[in-house]
LUMKETI-939942 format. One record per residue: x, y, z of N, C-alpha, C in turn; chain; residue in three letters. Coordinates in pm, whole numbers. Example, Ala and Ser with C-alpha at 12.3 -4.5 7.8 and 13.67 -1.06 7.14 Angstrom:
BEGIN
<node <1319; -569; 780>; <1230; -450; 780>; <1320; -330; 780>; 'A'; 'ala'>
<node <1285; -225; 708>; <1367; -106; 714>; <1290; 3; 787>; 'A'; 'ser'>
//
This chain:
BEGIN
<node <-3869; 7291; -2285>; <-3817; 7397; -2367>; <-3880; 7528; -2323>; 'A'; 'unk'>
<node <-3813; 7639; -2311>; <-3853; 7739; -2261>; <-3892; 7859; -2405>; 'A'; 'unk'>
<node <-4019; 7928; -2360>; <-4090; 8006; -2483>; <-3999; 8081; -2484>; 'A'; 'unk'>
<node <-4002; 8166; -2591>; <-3945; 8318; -2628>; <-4011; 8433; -2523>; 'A'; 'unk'>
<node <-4163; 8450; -2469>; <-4164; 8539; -2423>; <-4172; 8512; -2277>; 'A'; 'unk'>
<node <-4162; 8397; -2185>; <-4070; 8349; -2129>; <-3963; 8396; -2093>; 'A'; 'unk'>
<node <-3878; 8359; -2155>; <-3753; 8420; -2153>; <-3725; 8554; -2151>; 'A'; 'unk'>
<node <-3805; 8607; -2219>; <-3761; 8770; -2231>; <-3827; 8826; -2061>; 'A'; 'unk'>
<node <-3872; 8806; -2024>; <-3981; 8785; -1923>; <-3879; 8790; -1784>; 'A'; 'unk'>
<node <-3828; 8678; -1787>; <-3757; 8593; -1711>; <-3643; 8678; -1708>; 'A'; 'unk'>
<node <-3560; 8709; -1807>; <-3411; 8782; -1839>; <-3424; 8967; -1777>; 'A'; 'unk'>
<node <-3577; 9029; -1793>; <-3585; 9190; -1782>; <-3602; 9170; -1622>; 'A'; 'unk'>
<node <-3672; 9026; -1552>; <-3662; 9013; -1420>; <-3500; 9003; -1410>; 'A'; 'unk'>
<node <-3410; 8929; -1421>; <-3291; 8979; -1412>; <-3219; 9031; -1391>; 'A'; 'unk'>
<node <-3220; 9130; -1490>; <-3181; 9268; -1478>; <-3228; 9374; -1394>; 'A'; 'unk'>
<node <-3370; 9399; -1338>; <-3389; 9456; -1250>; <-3304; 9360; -1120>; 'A'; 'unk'>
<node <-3350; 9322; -1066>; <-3305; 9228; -926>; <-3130; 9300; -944>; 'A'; 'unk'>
<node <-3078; 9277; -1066>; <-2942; 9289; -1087>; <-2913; 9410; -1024>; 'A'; 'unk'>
<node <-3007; 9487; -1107>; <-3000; 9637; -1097>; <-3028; 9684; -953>; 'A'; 'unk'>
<node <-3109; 9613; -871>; <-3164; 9658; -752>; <-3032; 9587; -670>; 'A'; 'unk'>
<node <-2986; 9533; -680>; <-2854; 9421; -584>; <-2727; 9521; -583>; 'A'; 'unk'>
<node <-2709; 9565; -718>; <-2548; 9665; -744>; <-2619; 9793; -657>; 'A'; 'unk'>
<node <-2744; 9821; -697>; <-2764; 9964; -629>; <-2759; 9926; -461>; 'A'; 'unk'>
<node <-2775; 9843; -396>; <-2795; 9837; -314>; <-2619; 9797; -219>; 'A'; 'unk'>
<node <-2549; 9735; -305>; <-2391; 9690; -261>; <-2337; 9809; -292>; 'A'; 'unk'>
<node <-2370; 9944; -378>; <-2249; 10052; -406>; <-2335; 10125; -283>; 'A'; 'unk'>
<node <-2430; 10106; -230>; <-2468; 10197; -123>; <-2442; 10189; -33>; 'A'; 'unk'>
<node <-2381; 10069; 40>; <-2373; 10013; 158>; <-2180; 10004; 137>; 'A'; 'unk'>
<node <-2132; 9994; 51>; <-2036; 10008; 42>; <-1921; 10150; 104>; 'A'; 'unk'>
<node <-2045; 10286; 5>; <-1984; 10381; 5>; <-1996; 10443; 182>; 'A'; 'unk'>
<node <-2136; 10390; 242>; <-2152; 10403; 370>; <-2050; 10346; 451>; 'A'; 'unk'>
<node <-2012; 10224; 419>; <-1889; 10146; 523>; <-1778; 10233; 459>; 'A'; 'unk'>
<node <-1709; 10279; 373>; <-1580; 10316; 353>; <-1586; 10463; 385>; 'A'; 'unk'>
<node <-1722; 10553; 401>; <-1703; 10704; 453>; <-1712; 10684; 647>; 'A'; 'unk'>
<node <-1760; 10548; 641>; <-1761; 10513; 771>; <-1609; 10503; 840>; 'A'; 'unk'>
<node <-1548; 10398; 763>; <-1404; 10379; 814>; <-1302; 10537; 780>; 'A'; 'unk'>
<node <-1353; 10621; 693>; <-1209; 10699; 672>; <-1233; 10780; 790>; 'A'; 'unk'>
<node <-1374; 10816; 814>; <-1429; 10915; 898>; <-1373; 10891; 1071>; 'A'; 'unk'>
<node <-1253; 10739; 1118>; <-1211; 10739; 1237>; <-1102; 10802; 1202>; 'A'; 'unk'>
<node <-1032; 10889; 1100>; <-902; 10933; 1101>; <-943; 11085; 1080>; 'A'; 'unk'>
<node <-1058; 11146; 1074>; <-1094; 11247; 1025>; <-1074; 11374; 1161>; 'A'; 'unk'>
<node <-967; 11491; 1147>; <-969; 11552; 1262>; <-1134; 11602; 1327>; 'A'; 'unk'>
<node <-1099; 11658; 1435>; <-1216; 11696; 1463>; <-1222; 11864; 1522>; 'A'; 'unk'>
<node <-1350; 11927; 1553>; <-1346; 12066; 1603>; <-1457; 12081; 1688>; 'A'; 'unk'>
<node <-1491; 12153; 1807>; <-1584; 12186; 1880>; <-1717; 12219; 1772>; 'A'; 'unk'>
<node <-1797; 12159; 1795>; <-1951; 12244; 1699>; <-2047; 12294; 1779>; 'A'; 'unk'>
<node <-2118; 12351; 1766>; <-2228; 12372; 1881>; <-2381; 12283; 1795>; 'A'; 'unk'>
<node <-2459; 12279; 1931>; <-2585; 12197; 1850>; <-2740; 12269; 1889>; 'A'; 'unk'>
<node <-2789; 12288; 1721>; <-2867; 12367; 1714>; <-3017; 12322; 1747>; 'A'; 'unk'>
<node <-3050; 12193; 1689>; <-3161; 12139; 1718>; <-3110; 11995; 1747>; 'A'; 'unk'>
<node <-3210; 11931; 1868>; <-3208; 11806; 1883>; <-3367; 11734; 1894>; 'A'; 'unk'>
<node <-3398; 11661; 1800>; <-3533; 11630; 1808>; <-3554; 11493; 1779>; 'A'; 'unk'>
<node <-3653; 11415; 1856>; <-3697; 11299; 1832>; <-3814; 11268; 1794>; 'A'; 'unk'>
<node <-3852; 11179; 1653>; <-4043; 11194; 1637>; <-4017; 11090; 1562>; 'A'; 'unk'>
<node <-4132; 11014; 1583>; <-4168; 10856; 1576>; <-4158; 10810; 1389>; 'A'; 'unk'>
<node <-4183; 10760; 1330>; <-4102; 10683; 1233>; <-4249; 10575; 1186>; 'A'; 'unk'>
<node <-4326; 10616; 1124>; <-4385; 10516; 1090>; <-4350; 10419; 940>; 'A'; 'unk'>
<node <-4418; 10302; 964>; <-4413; 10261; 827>; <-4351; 10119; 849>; 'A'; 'unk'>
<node <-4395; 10003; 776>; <-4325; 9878; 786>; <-4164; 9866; 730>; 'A'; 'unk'>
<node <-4161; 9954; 637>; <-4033; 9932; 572>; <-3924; 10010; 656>; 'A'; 'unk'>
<node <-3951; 10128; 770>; <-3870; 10203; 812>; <-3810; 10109; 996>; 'A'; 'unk'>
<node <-3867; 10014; 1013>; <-3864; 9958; 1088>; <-3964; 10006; 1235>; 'A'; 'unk'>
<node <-4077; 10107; 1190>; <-4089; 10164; 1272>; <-4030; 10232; 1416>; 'A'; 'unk'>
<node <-4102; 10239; 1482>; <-4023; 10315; 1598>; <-3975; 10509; 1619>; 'A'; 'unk'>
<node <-3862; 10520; 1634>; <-3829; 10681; 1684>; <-3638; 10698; 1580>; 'A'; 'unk'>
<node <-3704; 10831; 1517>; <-3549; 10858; 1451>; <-3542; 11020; 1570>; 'A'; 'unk'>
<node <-3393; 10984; 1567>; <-3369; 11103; 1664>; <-3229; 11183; 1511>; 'A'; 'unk'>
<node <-3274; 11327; 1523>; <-3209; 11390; 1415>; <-3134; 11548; 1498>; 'A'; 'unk'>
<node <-3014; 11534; 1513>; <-2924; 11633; 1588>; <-2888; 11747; 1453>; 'A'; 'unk'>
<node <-2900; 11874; 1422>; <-2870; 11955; 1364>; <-2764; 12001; 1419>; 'A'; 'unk'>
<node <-2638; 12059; 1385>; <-2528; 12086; 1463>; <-2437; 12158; 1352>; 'A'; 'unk'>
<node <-2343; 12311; 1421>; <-2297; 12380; 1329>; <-2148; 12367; 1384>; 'A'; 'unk'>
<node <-2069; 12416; 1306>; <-1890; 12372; 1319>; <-1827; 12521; 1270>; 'A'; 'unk'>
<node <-1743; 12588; 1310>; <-1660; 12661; 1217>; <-1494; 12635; 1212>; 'A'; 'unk'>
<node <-1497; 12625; 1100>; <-1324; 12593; 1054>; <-1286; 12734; 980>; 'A'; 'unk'>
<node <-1164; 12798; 969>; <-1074; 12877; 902>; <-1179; 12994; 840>; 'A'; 'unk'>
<node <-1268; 13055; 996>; <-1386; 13116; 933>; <-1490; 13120; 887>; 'A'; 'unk'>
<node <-1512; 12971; 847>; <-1606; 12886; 757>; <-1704; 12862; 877>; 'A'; 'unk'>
<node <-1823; 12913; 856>; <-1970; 12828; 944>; <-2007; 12722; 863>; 'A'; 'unk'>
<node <-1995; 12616; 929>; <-2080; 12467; 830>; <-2199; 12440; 962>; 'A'; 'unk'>
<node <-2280; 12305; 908>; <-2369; 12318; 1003>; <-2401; 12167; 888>; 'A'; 'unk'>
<node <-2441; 12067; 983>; <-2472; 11979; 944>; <-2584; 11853; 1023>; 'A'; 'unk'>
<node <-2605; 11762; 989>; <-2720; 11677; 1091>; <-2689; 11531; 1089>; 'A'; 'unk'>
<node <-2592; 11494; 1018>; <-2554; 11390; 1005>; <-2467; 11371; 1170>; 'A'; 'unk'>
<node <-2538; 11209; 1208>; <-2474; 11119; 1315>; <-2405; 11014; 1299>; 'A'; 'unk'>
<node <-2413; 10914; 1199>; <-2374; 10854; 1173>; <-2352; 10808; 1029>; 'A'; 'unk'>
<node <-2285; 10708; 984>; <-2266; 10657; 834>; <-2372; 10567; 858>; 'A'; 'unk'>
<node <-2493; 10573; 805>; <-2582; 10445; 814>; <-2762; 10488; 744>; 'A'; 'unk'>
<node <-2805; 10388; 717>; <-2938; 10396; 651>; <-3053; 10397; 736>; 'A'; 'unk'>
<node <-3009; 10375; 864>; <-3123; 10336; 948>; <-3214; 10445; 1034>; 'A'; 'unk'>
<node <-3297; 10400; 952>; <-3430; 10560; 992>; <-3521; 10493; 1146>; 'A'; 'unk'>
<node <-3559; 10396; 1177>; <-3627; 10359; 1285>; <-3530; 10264; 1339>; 'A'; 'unk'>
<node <-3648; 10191; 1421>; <-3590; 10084; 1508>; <-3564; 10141; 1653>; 'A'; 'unk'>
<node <-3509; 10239; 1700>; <-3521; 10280; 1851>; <-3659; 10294; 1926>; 'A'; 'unk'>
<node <-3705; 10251; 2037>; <-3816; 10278; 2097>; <-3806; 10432; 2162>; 'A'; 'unk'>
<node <-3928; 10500; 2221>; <-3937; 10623; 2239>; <-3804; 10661; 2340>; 'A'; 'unk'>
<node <-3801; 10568; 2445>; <-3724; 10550; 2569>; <-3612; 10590; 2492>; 'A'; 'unk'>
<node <-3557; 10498; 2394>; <-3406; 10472; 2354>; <-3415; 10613; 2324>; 'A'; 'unk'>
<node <-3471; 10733; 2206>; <-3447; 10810; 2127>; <-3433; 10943; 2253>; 'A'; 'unk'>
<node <-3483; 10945; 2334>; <-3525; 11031; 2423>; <-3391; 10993; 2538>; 'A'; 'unk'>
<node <-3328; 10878; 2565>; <-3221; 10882; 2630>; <-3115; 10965; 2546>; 'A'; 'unk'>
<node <-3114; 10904; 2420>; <-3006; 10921; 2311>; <-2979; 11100; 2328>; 'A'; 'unk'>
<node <-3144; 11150; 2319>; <-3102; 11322; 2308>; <-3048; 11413; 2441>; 'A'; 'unk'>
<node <-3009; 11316; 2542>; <-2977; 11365; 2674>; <-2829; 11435; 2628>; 'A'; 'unk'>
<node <-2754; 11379; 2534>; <-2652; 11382; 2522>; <-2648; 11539; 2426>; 'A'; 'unk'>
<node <-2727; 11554; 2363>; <-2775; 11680; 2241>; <-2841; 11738; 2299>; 'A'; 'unk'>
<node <-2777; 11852; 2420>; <-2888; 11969; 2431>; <-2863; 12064; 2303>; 'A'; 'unk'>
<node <-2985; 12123; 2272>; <-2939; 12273; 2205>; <-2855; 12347; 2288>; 'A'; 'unk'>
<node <-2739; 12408; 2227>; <-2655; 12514; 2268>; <-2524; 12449; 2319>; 'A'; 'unk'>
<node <-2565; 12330; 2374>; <-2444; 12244; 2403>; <-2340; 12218; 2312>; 'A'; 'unk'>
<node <-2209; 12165; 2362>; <-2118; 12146; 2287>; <-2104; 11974; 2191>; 'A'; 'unk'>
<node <-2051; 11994; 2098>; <-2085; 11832; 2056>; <-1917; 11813; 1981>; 'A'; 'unk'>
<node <-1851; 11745; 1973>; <-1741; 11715; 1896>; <-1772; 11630; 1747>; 'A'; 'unk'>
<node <-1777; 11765; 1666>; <-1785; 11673; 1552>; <-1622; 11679; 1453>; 'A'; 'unk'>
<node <-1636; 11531; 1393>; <-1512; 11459; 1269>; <-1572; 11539; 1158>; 'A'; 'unk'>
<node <-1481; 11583; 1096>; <-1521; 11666; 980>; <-1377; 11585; 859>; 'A'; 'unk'>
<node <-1363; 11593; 729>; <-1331; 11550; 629>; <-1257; 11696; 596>; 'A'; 'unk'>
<node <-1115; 11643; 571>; <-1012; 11712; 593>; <-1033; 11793; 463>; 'A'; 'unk'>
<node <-1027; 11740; 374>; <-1060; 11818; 214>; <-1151; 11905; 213>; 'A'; 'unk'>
<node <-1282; 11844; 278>; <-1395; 11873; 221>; <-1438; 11905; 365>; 'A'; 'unk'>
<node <-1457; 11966; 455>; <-1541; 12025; 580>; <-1604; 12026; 593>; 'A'; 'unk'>
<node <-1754; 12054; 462>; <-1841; 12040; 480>; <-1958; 11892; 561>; 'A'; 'unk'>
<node <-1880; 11803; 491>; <-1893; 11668; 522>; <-1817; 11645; 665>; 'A'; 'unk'>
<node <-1950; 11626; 770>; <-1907; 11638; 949>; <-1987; 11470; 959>; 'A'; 'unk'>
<node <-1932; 11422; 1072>; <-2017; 11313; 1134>; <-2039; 11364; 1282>; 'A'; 'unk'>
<node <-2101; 11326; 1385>; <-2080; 11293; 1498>; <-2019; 11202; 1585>; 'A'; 'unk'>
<node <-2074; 11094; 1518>; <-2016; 10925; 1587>; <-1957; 10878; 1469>; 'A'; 'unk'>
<node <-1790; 10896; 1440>; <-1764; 10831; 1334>; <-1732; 10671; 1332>; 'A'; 'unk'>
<node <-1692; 10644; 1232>; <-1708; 10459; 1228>; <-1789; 10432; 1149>; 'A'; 'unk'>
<node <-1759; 10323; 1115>; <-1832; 10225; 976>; <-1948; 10152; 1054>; 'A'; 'unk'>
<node <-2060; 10113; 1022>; <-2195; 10092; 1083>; <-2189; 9960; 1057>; 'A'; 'unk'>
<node <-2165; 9875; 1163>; <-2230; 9743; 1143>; <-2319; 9677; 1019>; 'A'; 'unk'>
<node <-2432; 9754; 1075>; <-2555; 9722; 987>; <-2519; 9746; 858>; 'A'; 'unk'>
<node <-2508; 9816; 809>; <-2441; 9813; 693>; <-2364; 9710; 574>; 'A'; 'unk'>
<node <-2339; 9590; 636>; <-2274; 9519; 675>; <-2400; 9384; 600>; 'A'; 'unk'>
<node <-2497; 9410; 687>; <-2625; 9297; 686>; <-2731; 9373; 530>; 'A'; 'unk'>
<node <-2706; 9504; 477>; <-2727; 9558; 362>; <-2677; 9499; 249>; 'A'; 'unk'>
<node <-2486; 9475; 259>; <-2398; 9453; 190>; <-2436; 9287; 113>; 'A'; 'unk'>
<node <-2428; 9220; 239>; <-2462; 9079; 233>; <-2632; 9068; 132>; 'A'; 'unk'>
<node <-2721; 9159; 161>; <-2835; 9126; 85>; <-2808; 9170; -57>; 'A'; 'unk'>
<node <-2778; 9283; -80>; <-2715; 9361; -235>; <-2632; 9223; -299>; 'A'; 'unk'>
<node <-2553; 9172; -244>; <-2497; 9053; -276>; <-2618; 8908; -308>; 'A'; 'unk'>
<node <-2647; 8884; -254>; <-2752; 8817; -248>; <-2854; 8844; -368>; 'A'; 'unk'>
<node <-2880; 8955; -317>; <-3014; 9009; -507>; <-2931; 8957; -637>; 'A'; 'unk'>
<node <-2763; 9035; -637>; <-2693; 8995; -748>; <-2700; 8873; -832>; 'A'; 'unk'>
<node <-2692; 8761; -734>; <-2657; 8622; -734>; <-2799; 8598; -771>; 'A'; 'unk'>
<node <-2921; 8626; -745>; <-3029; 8546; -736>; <-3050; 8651; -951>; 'A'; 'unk'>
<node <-3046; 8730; -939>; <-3033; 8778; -1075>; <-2991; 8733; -1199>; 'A'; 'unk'>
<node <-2812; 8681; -1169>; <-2752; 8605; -1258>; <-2821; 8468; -1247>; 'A'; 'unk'>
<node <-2883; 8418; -1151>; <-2953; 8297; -1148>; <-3082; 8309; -1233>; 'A'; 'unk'>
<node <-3108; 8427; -1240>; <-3232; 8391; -1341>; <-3235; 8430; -1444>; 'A'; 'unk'>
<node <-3073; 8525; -1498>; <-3055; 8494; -1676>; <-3014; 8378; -1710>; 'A'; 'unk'>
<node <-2934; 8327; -1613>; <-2840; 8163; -1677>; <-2925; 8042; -1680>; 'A'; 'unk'>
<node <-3018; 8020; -1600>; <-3152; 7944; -1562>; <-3222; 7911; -1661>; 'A'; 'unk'>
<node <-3272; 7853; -1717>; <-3392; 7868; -1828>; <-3477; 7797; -1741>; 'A'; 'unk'>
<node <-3620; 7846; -1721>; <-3782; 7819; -1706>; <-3759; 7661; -1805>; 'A'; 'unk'>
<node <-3876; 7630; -1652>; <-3907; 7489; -1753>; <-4135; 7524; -1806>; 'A'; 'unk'>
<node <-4105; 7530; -1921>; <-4229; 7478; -1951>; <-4328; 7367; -2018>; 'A'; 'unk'>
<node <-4434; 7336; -1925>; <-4489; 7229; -1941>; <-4599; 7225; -2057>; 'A'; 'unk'>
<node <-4511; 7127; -2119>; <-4641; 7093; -2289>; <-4676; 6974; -2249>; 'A'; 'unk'>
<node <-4791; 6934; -2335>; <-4828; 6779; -2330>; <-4813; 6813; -2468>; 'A'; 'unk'>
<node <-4778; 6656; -2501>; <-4742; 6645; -2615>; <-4857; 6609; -2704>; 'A'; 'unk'>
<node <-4925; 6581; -2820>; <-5025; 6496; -2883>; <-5045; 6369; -2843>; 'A'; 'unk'>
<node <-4927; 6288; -2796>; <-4897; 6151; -2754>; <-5004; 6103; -2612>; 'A'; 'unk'>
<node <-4974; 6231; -2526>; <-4991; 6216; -2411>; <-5180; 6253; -2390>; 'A'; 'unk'>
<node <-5193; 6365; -2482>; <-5357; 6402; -2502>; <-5455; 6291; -2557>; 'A'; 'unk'>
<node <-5380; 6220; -2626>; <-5489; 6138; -2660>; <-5470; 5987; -2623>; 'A'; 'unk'>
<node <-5406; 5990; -2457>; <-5376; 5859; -2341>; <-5489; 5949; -2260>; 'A'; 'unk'>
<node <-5468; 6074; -2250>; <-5549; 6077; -2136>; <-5706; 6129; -2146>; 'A'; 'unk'>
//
């Protein structure tokens, strides 16, 4: 039979995990679907203002090198200027080599073709497309969910000895 505070215990774990699983599937979600609209999104010459690569510490960031392209666009008069490369969460993981090839492509002053969002302009990508990885996010957010509802519907087993059993042993 499972206690009362137990349970309450057991159920607020739940709900977080729950809470951490949806936050984590509407994030990865909204990344894959600005990913996919963003291959139909026209595009315009931008120029690129900064291109820089610097190392990424930390276990959770996957360590390694984030490379971050600053880059400006003008539409119908409008200067935008934005830094976004891709639809995706991923801050490390490239080695120095990779990040430092990657910026061959991003000189400052150079030209860059960025997808911009027909409504909204402000919102540019560089490399549009829906991110794989994203993908391996989706699947875990899913995963937290499930392991959540598994531990409101679940009841804890706890172990009593009974009087019977205390005075056998």
């Amino acid at each position: 039979m499972e206690r009362a505070g137990q349970k309450r215990i057991r159920r607020i774990a739940a709900v977080l995990v729950v809470i951490m699983g949806l936050a984590l599937i509407q994030d990865r979600v909204r990344l894959l679907w600005a990913g996919n609209d963003s291959l139909s999104w026209p595009t315009v010459s931008g120029t690129v203002i900064e291109a820089t690569a610097t190392p990424v510490a930390g276990a959770r960031t996957g360590g390694g090198w984030q490379v971050r392209v600053e880059y400006r666009y003008e539409l119908d008069g409008q200067v935008y200027s934005s830094d976004r490369m891709f639809y995706t969460r991923r801050l490390g993981g490239r080695t120095e080599r990779m990040a430092r090839d990657e910026l061959v492509h991003y000189v400052p002053g150079g030209a860059v073709l960025v997808h911009y969002h027909p409504e909204r302009p402000e919102r540019a990508v560089l490399n549009p497309g829906a991110d794989t990885r994203a993908f391996f996010g989706l699947v875990v957010g899913l995963g937290l969910l499930g392991i959540g509802v598994t531990f409101w519907l679940v009841p804890t087993r706890s172990v009593r000895r009974s009087g019977r059993r205390r005075a056998a042993d």
